[in-house]
N, C-alpha and C positions, 0 to 999 in steps of 0.2 A: 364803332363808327365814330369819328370824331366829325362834328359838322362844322361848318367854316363860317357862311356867311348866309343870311336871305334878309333881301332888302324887300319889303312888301311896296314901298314908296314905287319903286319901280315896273312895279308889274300893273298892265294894262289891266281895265275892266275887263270880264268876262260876258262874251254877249251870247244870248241868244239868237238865232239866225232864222230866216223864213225864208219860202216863197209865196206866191197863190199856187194854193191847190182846191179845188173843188173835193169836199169832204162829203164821201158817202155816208157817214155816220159822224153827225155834227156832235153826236156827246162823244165819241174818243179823239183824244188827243195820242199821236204817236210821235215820241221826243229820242232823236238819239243820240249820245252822252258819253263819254270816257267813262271807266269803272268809279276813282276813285279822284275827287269826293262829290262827281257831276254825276252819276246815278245814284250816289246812297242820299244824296240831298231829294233828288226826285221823289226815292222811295220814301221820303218824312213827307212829302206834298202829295203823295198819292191819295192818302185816305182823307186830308181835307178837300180835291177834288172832286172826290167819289160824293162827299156831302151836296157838293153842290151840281151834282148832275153829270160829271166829267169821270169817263175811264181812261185815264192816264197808262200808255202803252212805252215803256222806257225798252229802248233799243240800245244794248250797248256794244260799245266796237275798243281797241285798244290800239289803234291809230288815228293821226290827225287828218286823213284823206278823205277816209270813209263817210262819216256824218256829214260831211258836204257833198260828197258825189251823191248820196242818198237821198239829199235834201234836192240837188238838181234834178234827180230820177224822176222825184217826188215820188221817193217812198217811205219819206216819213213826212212831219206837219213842221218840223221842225228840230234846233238841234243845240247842246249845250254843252258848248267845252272850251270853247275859245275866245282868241284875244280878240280885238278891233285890228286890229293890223294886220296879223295873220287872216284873216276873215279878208281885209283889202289886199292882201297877197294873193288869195287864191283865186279870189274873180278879174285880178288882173291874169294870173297867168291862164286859168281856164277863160275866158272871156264870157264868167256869169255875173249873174247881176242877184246877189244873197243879200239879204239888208238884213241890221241888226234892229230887233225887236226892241230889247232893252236891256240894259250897261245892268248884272247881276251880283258880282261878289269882287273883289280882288285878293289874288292870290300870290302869296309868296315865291321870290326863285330865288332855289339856293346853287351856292356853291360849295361842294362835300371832298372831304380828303378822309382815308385812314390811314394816309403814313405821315402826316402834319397836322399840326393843331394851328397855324396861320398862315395867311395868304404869306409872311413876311417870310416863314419859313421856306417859301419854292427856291428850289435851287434854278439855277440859269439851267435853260433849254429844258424847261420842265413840260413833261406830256399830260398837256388839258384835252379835254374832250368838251365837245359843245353840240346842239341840237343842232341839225342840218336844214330844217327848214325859217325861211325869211327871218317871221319876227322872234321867231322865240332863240335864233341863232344871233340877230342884234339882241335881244335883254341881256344874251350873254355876255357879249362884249361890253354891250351898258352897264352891268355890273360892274366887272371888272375895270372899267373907265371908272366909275364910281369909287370902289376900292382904292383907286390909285397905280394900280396893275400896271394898268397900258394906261396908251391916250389917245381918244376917236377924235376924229375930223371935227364931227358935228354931234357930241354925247346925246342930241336932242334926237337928232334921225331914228326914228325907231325902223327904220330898214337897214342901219348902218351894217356894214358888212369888215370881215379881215381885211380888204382894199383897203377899207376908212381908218385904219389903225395908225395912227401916227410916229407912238413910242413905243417899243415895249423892248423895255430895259433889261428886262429879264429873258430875251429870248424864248418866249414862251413857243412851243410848237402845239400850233390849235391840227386837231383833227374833229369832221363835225360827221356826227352818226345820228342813227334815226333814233329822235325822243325815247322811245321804248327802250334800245338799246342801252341808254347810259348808264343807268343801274347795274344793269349786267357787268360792264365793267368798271366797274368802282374798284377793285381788286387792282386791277393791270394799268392802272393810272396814277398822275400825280392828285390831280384834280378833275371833277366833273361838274358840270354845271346843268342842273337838273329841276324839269319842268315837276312843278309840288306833285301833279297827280299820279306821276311816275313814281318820285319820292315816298310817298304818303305810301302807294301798294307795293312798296320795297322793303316798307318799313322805317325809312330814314322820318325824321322830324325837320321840317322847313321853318319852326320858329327858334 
């Protein structure tokens, strides 16, 4: 595997998300969290919990829909995987109302090739692959605006989209699949651009 690029600068805080929920059992907490590295973190903060009176209940799921639709059910207390944006993305298009607790960790996105060692290497009409959902679908492009790749409208827009795409000299042909999937083909692509927690249970390294 040859990795290409991860720009941590770039990637949004990771928040934690709530509703109210009236809690039958005020000492459990139930969190639910992507595998990798948003449950193995939980499971280092479990047994300082437990000291302090709290049984921490990690829920995990391997998509970005779930721990939000769960959190609207309220069936869990709360939930830990995601960006600020994407987190403003989903209550615009569902019409909920999910606040972020508190800005957690930030996390690397990379960009991965195994038939190039640089971005400078793509040849014209090269086939990138990128996450289909809002924000983590602009980091991609932000990236790559950042690299020098392409060039967006407004690099700032963290909603920017392929529309906002100004230049791309190289002919780039974006195709965007669902996060989980992009690992999967890393094989059958030029380039992939891949959310870390995906990365990380693939086995690639994002630093």
């Amino acid at each position: 595997m040859k990795k290409l690029l991860a720009f941590p600068l770039i990637a949004a805080v990771l928040a934690v998300s709530s509703c109210a929920k009236p809690a039958a059992d005020e000492s459990r907490l139930v969190v639910a969290a992507t595998a990798v590295p948003h449950a193995e973190i939980l499971d280092v903060v479990k047994p300082l919990l437990e000291k302090e009176g709290v049984k921490l209940d990690v829920r995990v799921f391997n998509d970005y829909v779930q721990p939000n639709d769960q959190l609207v059910q309220k069936q869990v207390d709360a939930n830990y995987f995601q960006t600020e944006p994407y987190l403003k993305a989903y209550n615009a298009d569902r019409k909920t109302d999910l606040v972020t607790v508190t800005g957690v960790h930030i996390e690397p996105f990379g960009a991965y090739s195994r038939r190039f060692k640089s971005l400078a290497e793509l040849p014209t009409g090269a086939d990138v692959v990128i996450p289909n959902d809002p924000s983590n679908n602009s980091r991609a492009l932000i990236l790559l605006d950042t690299a020098g790749v392409i060039k967006l409208k407004d690099p700032s827009n963290a909603l920017s989209t392929q529309r906002d795409i100004t230049e791309n000299p190289k002919q780039l042909k974006f195709r965007e699949l669902d996060s989980a999937m992009l690992p999967r083909v890393l094989d059958q692509v030029d380039l992939a651009l891949i959310n870390t927690n995906y990365a990380l249970d693939a086995g690639l390294n994002p630093t």
